[in-house]
C-alpha positions in Angstrom: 82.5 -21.9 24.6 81.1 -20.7 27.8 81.3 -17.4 29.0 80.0 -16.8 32.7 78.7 -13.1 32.3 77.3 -10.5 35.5 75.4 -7.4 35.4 75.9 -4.9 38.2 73.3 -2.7 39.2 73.4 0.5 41.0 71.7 3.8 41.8 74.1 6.4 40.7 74.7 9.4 43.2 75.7 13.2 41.7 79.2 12.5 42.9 81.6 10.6 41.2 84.2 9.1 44.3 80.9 7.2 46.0 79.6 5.6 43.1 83.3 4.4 41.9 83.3 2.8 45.4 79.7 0.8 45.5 80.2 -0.2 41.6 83.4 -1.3 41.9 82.4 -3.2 45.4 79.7 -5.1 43.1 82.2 -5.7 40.4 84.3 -7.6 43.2 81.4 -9.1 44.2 80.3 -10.3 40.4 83.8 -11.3 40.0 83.8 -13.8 43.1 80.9 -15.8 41.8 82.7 -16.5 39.0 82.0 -13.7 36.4 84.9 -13.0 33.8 82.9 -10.4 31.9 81.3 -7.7 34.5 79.3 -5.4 32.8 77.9 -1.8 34.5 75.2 0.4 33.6 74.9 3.6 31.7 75.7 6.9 33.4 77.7 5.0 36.0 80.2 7.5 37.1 78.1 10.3 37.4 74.1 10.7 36.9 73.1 14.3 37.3 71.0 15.8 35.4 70.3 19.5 37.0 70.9 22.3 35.1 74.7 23.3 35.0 75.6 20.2 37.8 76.9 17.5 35.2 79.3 20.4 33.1 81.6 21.6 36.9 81.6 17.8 37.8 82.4 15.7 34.2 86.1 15.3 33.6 88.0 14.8 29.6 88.8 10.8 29.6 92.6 11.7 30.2 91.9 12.6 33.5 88.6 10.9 34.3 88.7 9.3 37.5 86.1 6.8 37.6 87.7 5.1 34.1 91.2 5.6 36.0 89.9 3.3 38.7 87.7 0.9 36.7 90.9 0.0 34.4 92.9 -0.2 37.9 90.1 -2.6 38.6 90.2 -4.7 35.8 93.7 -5.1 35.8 93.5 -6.2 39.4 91.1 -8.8 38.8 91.9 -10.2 35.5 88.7 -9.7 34.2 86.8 -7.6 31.0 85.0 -4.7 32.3 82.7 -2.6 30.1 81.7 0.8 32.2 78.6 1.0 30.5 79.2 4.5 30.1 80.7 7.4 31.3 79.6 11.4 31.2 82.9 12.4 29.4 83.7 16.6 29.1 85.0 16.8 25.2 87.9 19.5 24.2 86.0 20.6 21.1 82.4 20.8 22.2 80.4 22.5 25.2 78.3 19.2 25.4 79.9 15.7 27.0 80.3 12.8 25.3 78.1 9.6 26.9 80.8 7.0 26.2 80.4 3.6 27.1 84.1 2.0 27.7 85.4 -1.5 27.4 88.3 -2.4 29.7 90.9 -5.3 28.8 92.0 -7.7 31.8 95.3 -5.6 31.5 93.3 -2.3 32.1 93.7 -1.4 28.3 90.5 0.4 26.8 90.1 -2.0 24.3 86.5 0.0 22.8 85.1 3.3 23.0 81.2 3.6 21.8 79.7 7.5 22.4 75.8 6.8 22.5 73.9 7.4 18.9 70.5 8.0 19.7 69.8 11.1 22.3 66.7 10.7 24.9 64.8 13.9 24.0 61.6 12.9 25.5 58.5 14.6 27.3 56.7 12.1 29.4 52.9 12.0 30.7 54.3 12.4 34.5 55.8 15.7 33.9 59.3 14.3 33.6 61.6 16.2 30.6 64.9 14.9 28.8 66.8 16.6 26.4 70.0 14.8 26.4 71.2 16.4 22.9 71.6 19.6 25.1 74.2 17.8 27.1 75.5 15.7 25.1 76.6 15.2 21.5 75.5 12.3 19.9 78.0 9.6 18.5 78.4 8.9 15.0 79.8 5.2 14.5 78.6 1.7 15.3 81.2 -0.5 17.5 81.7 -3.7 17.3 84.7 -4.8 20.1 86.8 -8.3 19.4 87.2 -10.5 22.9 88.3 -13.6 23.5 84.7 -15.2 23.7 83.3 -13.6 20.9 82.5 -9.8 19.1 80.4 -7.9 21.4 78.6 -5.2 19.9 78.0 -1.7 22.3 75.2 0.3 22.5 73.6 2.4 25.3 70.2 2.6 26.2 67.6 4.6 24.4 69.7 3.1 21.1 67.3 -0.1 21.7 64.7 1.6 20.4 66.5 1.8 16.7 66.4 -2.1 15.5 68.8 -1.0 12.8 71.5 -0.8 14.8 71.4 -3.7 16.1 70.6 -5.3 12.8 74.0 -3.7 11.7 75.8 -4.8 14.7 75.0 -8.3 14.3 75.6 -8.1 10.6 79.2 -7.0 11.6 80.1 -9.9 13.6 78.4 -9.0 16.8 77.5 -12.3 18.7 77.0 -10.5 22.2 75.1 -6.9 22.4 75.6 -5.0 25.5 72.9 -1.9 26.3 73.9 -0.2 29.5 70.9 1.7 30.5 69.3 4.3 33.1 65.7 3.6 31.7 62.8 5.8 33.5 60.2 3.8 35.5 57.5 4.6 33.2 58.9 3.7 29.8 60.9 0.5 31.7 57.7 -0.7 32.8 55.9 -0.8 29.8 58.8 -1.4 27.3 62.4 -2.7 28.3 61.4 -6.0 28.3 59.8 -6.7 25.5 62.6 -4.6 23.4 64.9 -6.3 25.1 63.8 -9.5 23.8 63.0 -8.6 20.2 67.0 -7.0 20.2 68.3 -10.3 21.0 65.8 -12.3 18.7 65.9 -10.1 16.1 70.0 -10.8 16.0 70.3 -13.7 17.7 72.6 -12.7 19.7 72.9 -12.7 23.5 71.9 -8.9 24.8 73.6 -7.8 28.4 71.4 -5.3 29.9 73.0 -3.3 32.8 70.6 -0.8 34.6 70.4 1.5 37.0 67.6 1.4 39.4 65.9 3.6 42.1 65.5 7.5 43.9 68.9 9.6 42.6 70.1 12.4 43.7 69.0 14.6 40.7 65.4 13.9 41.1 65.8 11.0 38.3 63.9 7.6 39.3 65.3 4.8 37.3 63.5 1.1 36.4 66.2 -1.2 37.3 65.5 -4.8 36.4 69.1 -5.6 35.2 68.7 -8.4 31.8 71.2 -11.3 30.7 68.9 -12.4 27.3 69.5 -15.5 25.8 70.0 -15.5 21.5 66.4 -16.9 21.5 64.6 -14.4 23.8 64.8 -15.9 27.1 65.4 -14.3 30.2 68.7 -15.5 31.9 69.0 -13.8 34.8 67.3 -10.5 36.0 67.9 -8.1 38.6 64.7 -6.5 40.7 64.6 -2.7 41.3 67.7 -2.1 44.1 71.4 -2.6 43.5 73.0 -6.1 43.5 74.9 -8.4 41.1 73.2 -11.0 38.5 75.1 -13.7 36.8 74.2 -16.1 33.8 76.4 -18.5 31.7 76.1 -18.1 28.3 77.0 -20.9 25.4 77.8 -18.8 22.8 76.9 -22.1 20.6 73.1 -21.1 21.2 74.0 -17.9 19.0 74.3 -20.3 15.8 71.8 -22.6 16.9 69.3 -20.0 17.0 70.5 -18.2 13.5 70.3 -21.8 11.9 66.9 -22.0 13.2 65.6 -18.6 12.0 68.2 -17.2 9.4 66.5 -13.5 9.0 70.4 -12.1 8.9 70.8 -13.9 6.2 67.6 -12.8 4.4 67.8 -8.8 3.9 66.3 -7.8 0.7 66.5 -4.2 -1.1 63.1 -2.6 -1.5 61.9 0.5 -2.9 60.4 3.4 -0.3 57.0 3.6 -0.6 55.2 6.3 -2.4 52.7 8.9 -0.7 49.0 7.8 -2.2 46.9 10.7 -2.8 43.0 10.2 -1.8 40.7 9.8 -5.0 39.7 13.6 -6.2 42.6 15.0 -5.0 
């Protein structure tokens, strides 16, 4: 089975109406060249990230316009659509909820994952994140059934926890997607290569959504949009402004490449290692 797959890539503003309107122009122009699954990065709807801006400007998911208008979307053009994640206000809890949403071709939300794994970083340039003040960390693993296979969802700094992904695949997943809004510095010296090892280490294909370029809020994103193949290779790949990138992907290659190197098949219990003590001590 063949599944003709896009990426869209975008530079999220601090406003929500403008960047509903560019991503869902690029989703229209994804779904032209033939894409049935159109996948968008993390943070899509809204990326702000000074103090107090995101909290007056998130919406609860009942009335949340962006997903309002991507499910509109989807409907419209008969296609899946995951909005690689949302800044979501939450009824029970000051933070938000960064909630990564997978749209039916009927506009039904068909998965909801709320990122695991909170970015609470200080980098060598000066730049600062502490996402666990905004937002409250998820709590389950999602793996979503579609008509081409079960795609497992994860956002962005989640990549960094092979575990995860070892669990997804271990579930069913055939398909990972990782909306992201990497920084430039950790992009450059890390998304590929973890990437790659995601998708090897599962075999499965990974669909890598990213935003890219100057925001609004001061945050400078890596771009470089991936479509990874069950065996590590790059299928298509975005540069560093927005656009659209499209691969076809044989889902046969997944158990090609988990017949060829059947580590899922080879987990073993082991003990935790002990703390040595130095001689003397």
């Amino acid at each position: 089975m063949i599944l003709r797959a896009a990426c869209v890539q975008v530079t999220s503003a601090a406003e929500i109406a403008p960047n509903v309107e560019t991503s869902s122009a690029l989703v229209r122009e994804a779904h032209a060249q033939g894409a049935e699954f159109i996948a968008m990065p993390e943070v899509v709807n809204l990326c702000e990230m000074r103090p107090g801006q995101a909290d007056l400007k998130a919406q609860p998911e009942a009335t949340e316009p962006a997903l309002a208008a991507y499910r509109e979307l989807a409907a419209e053009l008969g296609i899946w659509l995951l909005a690689g994640s949302l800044a979501v206000k939450l009824e029970d809890d000051a933070r938000m909820a960064n909630r990564s949403f997978l749209i039916d071709p009927t506009g039904a939300v068909a998965a909801r994952y709320d990122k695991i794994h909170m970015f609470d970083v200080d980098l060598k340039d000066g730049e600062s994140y502490r996402e666990s003040k905004k937002f409250r960390p998820g709590e389950r693993a999602v793996v979503a059934q579609t008509p081409w296979a079960p795609i497992g969802m994860t956002i962005c700094y989640d990549m960094r926890f092979a575990y995860l992904y070892r669990t997804l695949a271990q579930a069913g997943a055939r398909i990972i997607t990782v909306p992201a809004a990497f920084t430039r510095p950790t992009g450059r010296a890390h998304w590929h290569t973890l990437l790659r090892a995601r998708a090897i280490e599962t075999g499965c294909f990974v669909i890598a959504p990213a935003q890219c370029g100057d925001h609004e809020d001061g945050r400078k994103t890596y771009g470089h949009s991936l479509i990874i193949s069950p065996w590590g290779e790059v299928l298509a790949e975005a540069g560093e402004t927005p656009g659209v990138i499209v691969a076809d992907l044989d889902l046969a290659k997944v158990d090609e490449a988990r017949t060829m190197v059947p580590a899922l098949r080879h987990d073993r219990e082991f003990a935790a290692p002990e703390t040595l003590r130095l001689a003397g001590e």
